[in-house]
Every structure is written in structure tokens, then in C-alpha cells.
C-alpha positions as CSV (number, residue, x, y, z in Angstrom):
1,X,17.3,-13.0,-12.2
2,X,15.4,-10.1,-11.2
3,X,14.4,-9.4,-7.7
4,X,12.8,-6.8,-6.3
5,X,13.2,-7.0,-2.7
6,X,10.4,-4.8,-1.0
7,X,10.7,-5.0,2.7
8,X,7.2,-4.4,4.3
9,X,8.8,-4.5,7.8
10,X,11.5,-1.8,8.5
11,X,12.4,-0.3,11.9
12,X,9.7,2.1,11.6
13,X,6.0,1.7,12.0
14,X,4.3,-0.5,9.8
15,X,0.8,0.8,8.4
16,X,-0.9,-2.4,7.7
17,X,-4.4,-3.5,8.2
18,X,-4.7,-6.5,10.4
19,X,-7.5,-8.2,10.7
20,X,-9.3,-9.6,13.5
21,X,-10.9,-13.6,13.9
22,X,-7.1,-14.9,12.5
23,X,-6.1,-18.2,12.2
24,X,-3.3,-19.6,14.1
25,X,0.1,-18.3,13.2
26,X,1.4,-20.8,10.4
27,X,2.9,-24.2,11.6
28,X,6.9,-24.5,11.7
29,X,6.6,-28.1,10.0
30,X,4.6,-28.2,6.8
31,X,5.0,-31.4,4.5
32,X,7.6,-30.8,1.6
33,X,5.3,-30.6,-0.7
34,X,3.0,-28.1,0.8
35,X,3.0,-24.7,-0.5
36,X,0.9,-22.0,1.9
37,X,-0.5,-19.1,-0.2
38,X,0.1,-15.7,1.2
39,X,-3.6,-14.9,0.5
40,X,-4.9,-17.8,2.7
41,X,-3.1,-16.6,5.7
42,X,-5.1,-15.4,8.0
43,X,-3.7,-12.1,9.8
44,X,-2.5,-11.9,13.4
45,X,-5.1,-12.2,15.6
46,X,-5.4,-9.6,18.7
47,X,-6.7,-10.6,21.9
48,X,-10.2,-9.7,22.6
49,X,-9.7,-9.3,25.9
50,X,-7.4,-6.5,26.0
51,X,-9.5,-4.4,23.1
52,X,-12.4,-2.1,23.5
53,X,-14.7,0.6,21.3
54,X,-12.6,3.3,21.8
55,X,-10.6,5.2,21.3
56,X,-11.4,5.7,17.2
57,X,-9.0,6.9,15.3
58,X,-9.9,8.2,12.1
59,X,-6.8,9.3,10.7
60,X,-3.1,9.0,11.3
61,X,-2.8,10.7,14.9
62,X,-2.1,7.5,16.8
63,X,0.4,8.7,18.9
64,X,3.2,6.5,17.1
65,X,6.4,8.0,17.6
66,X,6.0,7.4,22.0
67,X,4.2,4.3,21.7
68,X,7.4,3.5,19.0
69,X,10.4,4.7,21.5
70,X,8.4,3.1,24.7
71,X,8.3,-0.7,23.3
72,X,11.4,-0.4,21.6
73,X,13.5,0.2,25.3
74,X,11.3,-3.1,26.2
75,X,12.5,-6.7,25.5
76,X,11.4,-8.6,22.6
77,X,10.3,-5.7,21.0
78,X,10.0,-7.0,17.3
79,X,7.9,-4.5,15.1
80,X,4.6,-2.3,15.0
81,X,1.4,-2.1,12.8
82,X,-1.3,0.1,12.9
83,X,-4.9,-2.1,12.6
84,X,-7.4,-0.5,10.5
85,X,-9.6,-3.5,11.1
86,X,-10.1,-2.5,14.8
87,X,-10.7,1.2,15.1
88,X,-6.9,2.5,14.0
89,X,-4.9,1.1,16.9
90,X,-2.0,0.4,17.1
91,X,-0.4,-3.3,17.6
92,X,2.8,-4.2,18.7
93,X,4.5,-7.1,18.6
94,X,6.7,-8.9,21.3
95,X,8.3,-12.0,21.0
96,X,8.7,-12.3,24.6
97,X,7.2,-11.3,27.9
98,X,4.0,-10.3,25.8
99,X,1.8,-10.2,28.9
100,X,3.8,-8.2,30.8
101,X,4.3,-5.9,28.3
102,X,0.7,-5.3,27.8
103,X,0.4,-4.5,31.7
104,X,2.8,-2.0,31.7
105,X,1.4,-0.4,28.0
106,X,-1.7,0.0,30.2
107,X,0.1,1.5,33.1
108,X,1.7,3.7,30.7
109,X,-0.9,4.9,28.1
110,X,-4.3,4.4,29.8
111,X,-5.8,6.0,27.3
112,X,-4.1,5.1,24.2
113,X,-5.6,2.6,21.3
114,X,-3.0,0.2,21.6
115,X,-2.7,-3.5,21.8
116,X,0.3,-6.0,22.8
117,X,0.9,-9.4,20.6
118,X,2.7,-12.3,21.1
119,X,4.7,-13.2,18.2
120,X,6.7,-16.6,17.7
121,X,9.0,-15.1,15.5
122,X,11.5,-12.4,15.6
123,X,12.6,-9.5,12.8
124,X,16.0,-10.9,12.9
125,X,14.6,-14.6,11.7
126,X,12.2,-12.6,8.9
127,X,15.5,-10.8,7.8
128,X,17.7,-13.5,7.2
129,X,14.9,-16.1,5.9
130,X,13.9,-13.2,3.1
131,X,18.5,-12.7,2.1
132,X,18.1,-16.6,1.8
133,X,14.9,-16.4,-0.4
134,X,16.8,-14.1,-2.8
135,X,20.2,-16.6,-2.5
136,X,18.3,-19.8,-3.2
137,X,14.7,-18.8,-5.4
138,X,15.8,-18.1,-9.0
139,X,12.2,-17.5,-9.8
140,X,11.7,-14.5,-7.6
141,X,9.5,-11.3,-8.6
142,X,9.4,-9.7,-5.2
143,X,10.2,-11.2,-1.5
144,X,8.8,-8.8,1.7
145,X,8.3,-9.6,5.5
146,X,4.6,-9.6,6.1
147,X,4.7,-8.9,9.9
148,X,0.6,-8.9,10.6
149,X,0.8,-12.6,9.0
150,X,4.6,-13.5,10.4
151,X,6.1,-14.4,7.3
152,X,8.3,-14.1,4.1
153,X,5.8,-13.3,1.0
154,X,7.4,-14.7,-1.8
155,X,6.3,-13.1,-5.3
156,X,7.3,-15.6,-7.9
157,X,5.0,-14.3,-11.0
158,X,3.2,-17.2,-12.4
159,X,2.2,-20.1,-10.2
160,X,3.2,-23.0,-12.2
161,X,4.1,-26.1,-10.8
162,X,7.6,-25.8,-11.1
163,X,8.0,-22.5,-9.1
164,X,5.7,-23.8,-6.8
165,X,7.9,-26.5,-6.9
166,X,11.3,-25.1,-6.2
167,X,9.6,-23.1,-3.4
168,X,8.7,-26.5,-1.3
169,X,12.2,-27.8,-2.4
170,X,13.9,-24.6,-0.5
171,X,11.6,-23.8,2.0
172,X,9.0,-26.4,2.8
173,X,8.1,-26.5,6.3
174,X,9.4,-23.3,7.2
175,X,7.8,-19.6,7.6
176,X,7.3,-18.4,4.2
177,X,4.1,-18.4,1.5
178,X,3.7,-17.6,-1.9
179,X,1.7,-15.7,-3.9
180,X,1.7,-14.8,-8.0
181,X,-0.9,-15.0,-10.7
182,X,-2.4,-17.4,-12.6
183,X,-0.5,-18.6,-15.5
184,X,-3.7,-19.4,-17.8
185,X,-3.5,-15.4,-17.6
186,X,-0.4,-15.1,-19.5
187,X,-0.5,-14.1,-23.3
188,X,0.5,-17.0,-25.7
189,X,4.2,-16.2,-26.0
190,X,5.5,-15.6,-29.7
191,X,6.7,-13.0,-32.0
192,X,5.7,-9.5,-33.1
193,X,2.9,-10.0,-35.2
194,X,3.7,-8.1,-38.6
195,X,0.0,-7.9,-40.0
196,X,-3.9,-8.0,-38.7
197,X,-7.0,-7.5,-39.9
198,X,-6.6,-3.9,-41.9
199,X,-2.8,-3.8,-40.4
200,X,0.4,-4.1,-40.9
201,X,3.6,-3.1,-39.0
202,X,5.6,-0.7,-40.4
203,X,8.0,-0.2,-37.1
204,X,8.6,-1.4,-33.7
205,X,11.8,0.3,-32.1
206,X,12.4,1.6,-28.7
207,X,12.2,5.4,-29.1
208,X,9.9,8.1,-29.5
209,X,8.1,9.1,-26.2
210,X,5.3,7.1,-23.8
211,X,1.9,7.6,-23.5
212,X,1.5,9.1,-27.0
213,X,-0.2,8.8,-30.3
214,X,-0.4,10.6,-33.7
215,X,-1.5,9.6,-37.2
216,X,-0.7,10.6,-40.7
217,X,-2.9,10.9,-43.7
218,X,0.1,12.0,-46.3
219,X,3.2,11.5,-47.3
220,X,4.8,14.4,-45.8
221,X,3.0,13.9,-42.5
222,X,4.3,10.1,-42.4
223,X,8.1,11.6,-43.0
224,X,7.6,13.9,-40.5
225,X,6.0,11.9,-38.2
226,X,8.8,9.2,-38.5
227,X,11.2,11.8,-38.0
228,X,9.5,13.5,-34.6
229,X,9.3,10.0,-32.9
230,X,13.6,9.3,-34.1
231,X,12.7,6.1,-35.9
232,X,16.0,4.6,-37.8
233,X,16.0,3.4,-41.1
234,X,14.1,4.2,-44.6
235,X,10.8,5.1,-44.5
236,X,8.4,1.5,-45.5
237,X,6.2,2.2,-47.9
238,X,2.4,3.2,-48.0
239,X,-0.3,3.7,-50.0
240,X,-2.0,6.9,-49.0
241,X,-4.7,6.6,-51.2
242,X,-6.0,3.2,-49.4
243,X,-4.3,3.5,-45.7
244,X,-2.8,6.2,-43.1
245,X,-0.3,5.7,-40.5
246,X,-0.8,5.6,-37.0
247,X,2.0,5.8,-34.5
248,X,1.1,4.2,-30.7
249,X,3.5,5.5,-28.2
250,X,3.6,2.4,-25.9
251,X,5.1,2.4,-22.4
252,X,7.1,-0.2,-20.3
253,X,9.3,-0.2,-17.5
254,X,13.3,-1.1,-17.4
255,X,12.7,-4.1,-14.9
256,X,9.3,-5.3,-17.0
257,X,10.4,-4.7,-21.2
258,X,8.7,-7.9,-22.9
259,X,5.7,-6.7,-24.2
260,X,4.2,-6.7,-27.4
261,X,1.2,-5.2,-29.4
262,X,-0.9,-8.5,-30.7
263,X,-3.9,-6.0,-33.0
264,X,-4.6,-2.9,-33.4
265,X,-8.5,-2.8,-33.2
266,X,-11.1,-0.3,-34.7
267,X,-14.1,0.2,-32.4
268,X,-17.3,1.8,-34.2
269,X,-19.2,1.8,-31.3
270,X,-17.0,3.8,-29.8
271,X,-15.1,5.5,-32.7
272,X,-12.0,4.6,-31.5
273,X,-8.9,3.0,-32.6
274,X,-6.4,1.7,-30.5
275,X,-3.6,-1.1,-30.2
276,X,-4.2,-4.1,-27.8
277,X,-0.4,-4.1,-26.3
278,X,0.1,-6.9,-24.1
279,X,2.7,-7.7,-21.2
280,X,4.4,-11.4,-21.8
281,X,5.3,-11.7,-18.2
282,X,2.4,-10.9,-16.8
283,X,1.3,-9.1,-13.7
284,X,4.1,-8.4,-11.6
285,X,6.5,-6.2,-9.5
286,X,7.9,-3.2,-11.9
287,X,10.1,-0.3,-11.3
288,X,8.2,2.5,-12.3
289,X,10.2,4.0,-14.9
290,X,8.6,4.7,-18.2
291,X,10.5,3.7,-21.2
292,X,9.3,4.3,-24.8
293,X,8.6,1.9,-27.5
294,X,7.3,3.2,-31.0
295,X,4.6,0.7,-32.8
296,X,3.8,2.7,-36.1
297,X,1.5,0.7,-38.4
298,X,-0.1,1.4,-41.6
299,X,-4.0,1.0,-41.3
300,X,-6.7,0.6,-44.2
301,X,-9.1,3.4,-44.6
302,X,-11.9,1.4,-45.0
303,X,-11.6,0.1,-41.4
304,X,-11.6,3.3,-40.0
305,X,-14.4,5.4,-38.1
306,X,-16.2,7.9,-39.9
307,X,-14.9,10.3,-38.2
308,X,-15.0,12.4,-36.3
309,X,-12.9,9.4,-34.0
310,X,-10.2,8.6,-31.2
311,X,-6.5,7.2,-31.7
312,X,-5.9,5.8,-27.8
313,X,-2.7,3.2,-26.5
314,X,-5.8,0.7,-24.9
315,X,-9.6,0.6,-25.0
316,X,-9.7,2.4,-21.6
317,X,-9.0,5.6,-20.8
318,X,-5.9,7.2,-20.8
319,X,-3.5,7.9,-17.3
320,X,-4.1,10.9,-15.5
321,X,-0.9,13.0,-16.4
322,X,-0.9,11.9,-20.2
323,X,-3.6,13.6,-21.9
324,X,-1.1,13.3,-25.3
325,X,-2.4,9.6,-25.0
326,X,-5.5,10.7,-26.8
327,X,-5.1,11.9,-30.3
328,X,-8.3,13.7,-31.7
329,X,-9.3,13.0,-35.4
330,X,-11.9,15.4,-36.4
331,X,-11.9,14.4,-40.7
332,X,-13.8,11.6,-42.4
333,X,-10.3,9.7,-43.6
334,X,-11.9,6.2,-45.4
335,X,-12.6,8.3,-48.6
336,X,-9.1,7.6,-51.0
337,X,-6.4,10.2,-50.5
338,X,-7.9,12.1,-48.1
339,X,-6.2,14.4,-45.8
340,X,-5.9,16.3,-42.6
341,X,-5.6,19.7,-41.6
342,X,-3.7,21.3,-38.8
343,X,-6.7,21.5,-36.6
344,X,-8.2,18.6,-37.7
345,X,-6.2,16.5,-35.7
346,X,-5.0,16.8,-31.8
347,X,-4.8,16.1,-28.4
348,X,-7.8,15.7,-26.6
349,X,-8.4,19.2,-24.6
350,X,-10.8,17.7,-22.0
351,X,-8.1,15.6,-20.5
352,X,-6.0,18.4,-19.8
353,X,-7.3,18.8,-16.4
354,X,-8.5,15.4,-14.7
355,X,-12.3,15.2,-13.5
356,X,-12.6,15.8,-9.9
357,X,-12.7,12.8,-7.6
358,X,-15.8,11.6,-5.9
359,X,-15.0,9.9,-2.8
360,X,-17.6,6.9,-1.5
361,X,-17.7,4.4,0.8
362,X,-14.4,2.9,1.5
363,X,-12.3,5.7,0.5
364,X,-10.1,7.6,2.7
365,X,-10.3,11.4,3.7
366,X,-7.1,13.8,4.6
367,X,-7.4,15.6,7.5
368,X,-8.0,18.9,7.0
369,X,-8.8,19.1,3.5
370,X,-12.2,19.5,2.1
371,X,-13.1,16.3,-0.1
372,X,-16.2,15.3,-2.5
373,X,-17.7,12.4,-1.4
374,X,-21.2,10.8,-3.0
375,X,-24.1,10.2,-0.8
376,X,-27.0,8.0,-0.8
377,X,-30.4,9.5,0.7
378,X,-32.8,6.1,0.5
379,X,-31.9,4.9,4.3
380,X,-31.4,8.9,5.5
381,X,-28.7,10.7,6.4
382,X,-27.7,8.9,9.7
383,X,-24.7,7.1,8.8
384,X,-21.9,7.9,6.3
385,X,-19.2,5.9,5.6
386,X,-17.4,3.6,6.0
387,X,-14.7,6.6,5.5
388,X,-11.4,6.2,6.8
389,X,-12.1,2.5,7.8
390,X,-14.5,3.9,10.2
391,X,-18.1,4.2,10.3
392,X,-19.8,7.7,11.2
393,X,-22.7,8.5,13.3
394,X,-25.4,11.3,13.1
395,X,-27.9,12.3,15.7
396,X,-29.9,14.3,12.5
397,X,-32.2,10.9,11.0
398,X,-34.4,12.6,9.2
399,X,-33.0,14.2,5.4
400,X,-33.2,17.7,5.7
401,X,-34.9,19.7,2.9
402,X,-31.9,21.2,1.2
403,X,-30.2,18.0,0.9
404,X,-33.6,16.3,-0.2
405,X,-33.7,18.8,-3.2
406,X,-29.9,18.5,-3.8
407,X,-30.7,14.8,-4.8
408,X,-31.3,13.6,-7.8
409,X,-34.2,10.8,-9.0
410,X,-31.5,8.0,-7.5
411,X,-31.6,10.1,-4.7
412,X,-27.6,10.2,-4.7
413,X,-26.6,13.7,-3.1
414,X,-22.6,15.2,-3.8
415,X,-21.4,16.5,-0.1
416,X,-18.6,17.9,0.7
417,X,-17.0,16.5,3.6
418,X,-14.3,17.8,6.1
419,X,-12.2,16.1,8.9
420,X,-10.8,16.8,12.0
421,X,-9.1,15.1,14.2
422,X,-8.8,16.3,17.4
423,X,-11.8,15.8,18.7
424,X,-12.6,13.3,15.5
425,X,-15.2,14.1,13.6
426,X,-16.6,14.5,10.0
427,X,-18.5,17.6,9.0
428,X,-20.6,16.6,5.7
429,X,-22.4,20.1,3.7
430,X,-24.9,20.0,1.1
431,X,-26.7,23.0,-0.7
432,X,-25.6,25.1,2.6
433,X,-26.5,22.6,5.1
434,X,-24.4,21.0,7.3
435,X,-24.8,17.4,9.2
436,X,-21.7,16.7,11.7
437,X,-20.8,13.3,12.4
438,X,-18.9,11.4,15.0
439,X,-17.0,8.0,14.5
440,X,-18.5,5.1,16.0
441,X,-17.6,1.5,16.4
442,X,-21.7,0.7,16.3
443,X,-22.7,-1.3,12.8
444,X,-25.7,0.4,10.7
445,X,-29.0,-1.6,10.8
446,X,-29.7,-1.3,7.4
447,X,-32.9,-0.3,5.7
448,X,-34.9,-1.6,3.0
């Protein structure tokens, strides 16, 4: 069995984003057969009457650590979560005494963003239900306490009937739900493939290095090439005249190994060639240690690109941090015999350095540090965001010239923005001009 056991609830502060408008907390007595799914759980829900529009806290400078030591000296005191849903406060949970507690938070931190709940449930129950989970589910991917729902998530990969099953058999009725992937989304288990359509596998062995690819065009490239990656065994044959030899440097991790490549496939639109590797299991929980496995196959010329062309691991682009991925064929290689040159063949030198990141709405800003972030002129420059799960708010409405001629056609502008906490705020430059904006818990109207 392989469990991962990743604990979402610890003794410290939880940053989670609870909604608001929940649905009751789940009931203790579900029929035997009744599976709840983690993803139709509705999240704790925080009484209205205790909430209001500010404060807004845009980034992480909720004063945890005394909100933290204050309900932790209290009764009942079962675990903390910071809501992203409702302005970045702070919710704590009590499975006693709630209303009490929230008097005194009041009394104590007027002017803090904070919240009491009333829980049901307490850490202790969470804790021992998720050590059974682990005793009794053989099926297990992943098991964590989800405190903004109040239950044990149970990961148990694909949601066939008979996980599901063995789930309601354990646990029916009591505080947990599941959650996985389809199963229709698994790849058709079975062997290696040995050949394709202008393939065949010349070696599959776990060594070499991830996140790499090469290719050979010669005899002495192949035994080199075989020798660099520390493949055992004789070299299999090849025609050179007809086929070269490309080496895909596939990746998996220790806790996830069954994968396998299914084709490799030769994209002219693209001129690109790369394997289609595929992970039997499926989606899942996976340490994230990278572990090599060497799929070197001999490929048919006449499949090939043109050239110039692209050797890749998948059709998409390659991890930041691995710009070996990406090997660089600059040679036309479908005429018989031909060959390559040292600097006809390499890495790819504009992945050396990743492209900047654009932020837009959504994303999340540090404090502090100056950030990209893509704008869109057509309803003015008003409001900006949502950034940081919070909305900002302008007293500028109409688009100043120099960010007018910034724009482009789209009339999508590039600012740089800038945070500060303390007060909050959100300074957003264009071309030399500068808008500021505050955070607001108004909605934008819209515009046509």
C-alpha cells in the first residue's frame, strides 16, 4: 500500500480559503451505501452577523501569531484558517462555548478581521478517524483533515465502484468524503509497446538523466550516445542510412514509477518530435523526486521534419528548470545517411532563462516586490484585480494618456504593480504614470 498521509490541519494556522453561503456541516448518519464527495462539500459557513467590510487584508499580515496564542488559552479551541473568500480574515474554530468566545475576540481585538465558528467536531476526532483511514483503506492515495469542511479527505485515485465501495464498507455514516479521478481517464493498461508508426524501441531501462533528449544520426553518435545515458547491454542494431536514434529522457517519481511511452509522434505543423509517455495510475499524490527512465528508439527518416526541427519529452513545453528537455536539430536528416554536425544539434538557448511572468486577474502579488501584471483599458482604469483575492479601487476613471498610448489595438496595457501593506494598497505604473489603488470590498459594475 502506499499512503501519503498529508495533514492539512496541524497545530499551526491553516491558510485555506473558506467560502461563504456553506451548507450544513455533513450529517453523522449517512446510509451505508452513501459516499459524500469531498468536492460537493460545501465549506464552513461564517456567521453574517458577526462579519463586516473591513478590515481588508491583502496579504499575509493578519495578526496570526496573537490571535493564535489568544484562542489557544481558551476552551474548545480546535484549529484556525485564514478566509480568502471574505476579505483575509481570520476564522477560528471552537467546538465549545463559540458564542462566548466570539464576545470576548471582540473585547479583545476590536479591530482585528477575525471571526469565531462553532464546530461539531474536534482535532482529536479528525486525528484518530484519518490513523484509522490509513489502518483500514488499502486503496489509499492521500488522507488529510480538511478543517474549513470538518472532515477526513480521502484520496483513493480512481473512483471505481469498488474503492468507493470499501469506503462505505469502513466508514459509511461517519465524517469522512472522498475524492479521486475518473477512471475512464486511465490509459488502457498493457505492456511496452516495441514498435509504432516509423518506431521501434531500441531500449527502455531506468538510467540516464530526466528531463532530457538527444538524437543520433551515425554510428559513432548512437555508441556514444548509448554510452553517455549508461545503457547496459549491446548496442541493437540500426540502419543509419534509413533511421536515426532518438533518446527521450523521461521522468517519474519513486512513489509513482508505472509509466510508459505508448508513440512517439512526429508533428509537421509544428516540427517537432516527441514521445507521448503516459502515467498508468493516473493522476495522483507523488513524492516529488525525479527518477530517470531512458526510452531510446530508432526512428525512420522519412517521418521526420525537414528540418530545421524540435526533439521534446511531450507536445507541450518543457519545465521551467530543464531547458536540456529541448534538443535543437538544425539539419535536414530524411535524406539517406545523412549526418549532423557539432553545432547542428543542441539544447534550445531561449529556454535558458524563463520568460517573465505576467500576472492577471486572480493571481497573487508579494508584498514588497514589484510584479508585471496585464491590464485591460476597454472599461477604464478604475478597478484592477481581483489581486490577492481582493478587488482594488481607483478614484482616477478616466485612462490617462500615457497609459492610452502604452496600449496596444486590444487595448491590453503591461503595468507594473507594487504592494504595501501597511496602510494596504496597490500602486499600478505605466509608461511613467502612476494610478494608486486601495482594496475594497465593493463589486465592479461592469461595462459593456
Amino acid at each position: 500500500m502506499r499512503t501519503t498521509v498529508a495533514v492539512l490541519a496541524t497545530l499551526g494556522i491553516l491558510a485555506a480559503a473558506c467560502g461563504r453561503g456553506a451548507a450544513p456541516m455533513p450529517e453523522a448518519a449517512a446510509p451505508a451505501d452513501d459516499v459524500r464527495r469531498c468536492e460537493d462539500l460545501a465549506q464552513i459557513e461564517l456567521p453574517s452577523e458577526h462579519l463586516s467590510d473591513e478590515p481588508i487584508y491583502v496579504g499575509n499580515e493578519q495578526p496570526i501569531a496573537e490571535l493564535s496564542e489568544w484562542a489557544a488559552s481558551k476552551p474548545g479551541f480546535e484549529q484556525a484558517w485564514i478566509d480568502r473568500d471574505h476579505l483575509g480574515w481570520v476564522v477560528l474554530a471552537f467546538s465549545q462555548d463559540a458564542d462566548a468566545r466570539q464576545t470576548e475576540l471582540r473585547e479583545r481585538f476590536p479591530d482585528v478581521g477575525a471571526v469565531v465558528v462553532a464546530v461539531d467536531w474536534t482535532m482529536a476526532e479528525l486525528r484518530a478517524l484519518q490513523e484509522r483511514v490509513i489502518d483500514e483503506i488499502d486503496s489509499v492515495s492521500s488522507v488529510g483533515a480538511d478543517v474549513t469542511k470538518g472532515v477526513v479527505s480521502i484520496n483513493v485515485g480512481p473512483l471505481t465502484e469498488e474503492r468507493l465501495d470499501e469506503v462505505a464498507e469502513h466508514f459509511g455514516g461517519e465524517r469522512v468524503c472522498v475524492e479521486g479521478f475518473d477512471p475512464a481517464t486511465l490509459p488502457a493498461q498493457g505492456p511496452q509497446p516495441q514498435t509504432g508508426e516509423g518506431w521501434r524501441l531500441l531500449a527502455d531501462q531506468t538510467v540516464g538523466e530526466p528531463y532530457r533528449t538527444w538524437i543520433a544520426a551515425d554510428p559513432d553518435g548512437y555508441a556514444r550516445l548509448w554510452s553517455d545515458i549508461g545503457l547496459a547491454g549491446e548496442l541493437p542494431a540500426v540502419d543509419f542510412d534509413t533511421e536515426v536514434v532518438i533518446w527521450f529522457g523521461a521522468v517519474y517519481s519513486g512513489s509513482c514509477p508505472e509509466i510508459r511511452m505508448d508513440d512517439v509522434v512526429v508533428d509537421h505543423d509544428r516540427d517537432l518530435v516527441h514521445a507521448e509517455i503516459v502515467h498508468l495510475e493516473g493522476p495522483g499524490v507523488c513524492t516529488s523526486d525525479a527518477n530517470p527512465r531512458a526510452y531510446v528508439v530508432a526512428v525512420e527518416r522519412s517521418v521526420l521534419p525537414a528540418g530545421p526541427f524540435a526533439i521534446q519529452l511531450h507536445s507541450q513545453e518543457p519545465p521551467y528548470g530543464a531547458p536540456e528537455e529541448r534538443t535543437l536539430v538544425e539539419a535536414d536528416l530524411t535524406r539517406p545517411g545523412a549526418t549532423l554536425s557539432s553545432d547542428q544539434v543542441g539544447p534550445d538557448p531561449g529556454l535558458a532563462e524563463p520568460p517573465p511572468r505576467v500576472l492577471g486577474p486572480g493571481d497573487r502579488v508579494e508584498p514588497g516586490f514589484p510584479a508585471d501584471y496585464r491590464f485591460y483599458l476597454h472599461c477604464g482604469p478604475e478597478w484592477l484585480g481581483p489581486l490577492n483575492d481582493v478587488m482594488w479601487r481607483s478614484d482616477v476613471t478616466a485612462t490617462p494618456p500615457a497609459w492610452r498610448d502604452a496600449s496596444d489595438e486590444n487595448q491590453e496595457l503591461i503595468v507594473e504593480v507594487f504592494l504595501e501593506t501597511e496602510p494596504a494598497r496597490l500602486t499600478a505604473t505605466a509608461n511613467g504614470h502612476q494610478i494608486v489603488y486601495d482594496p475594497t470590498a465593493d463589486e465592479p459594475p461592469g461595462c459593456d
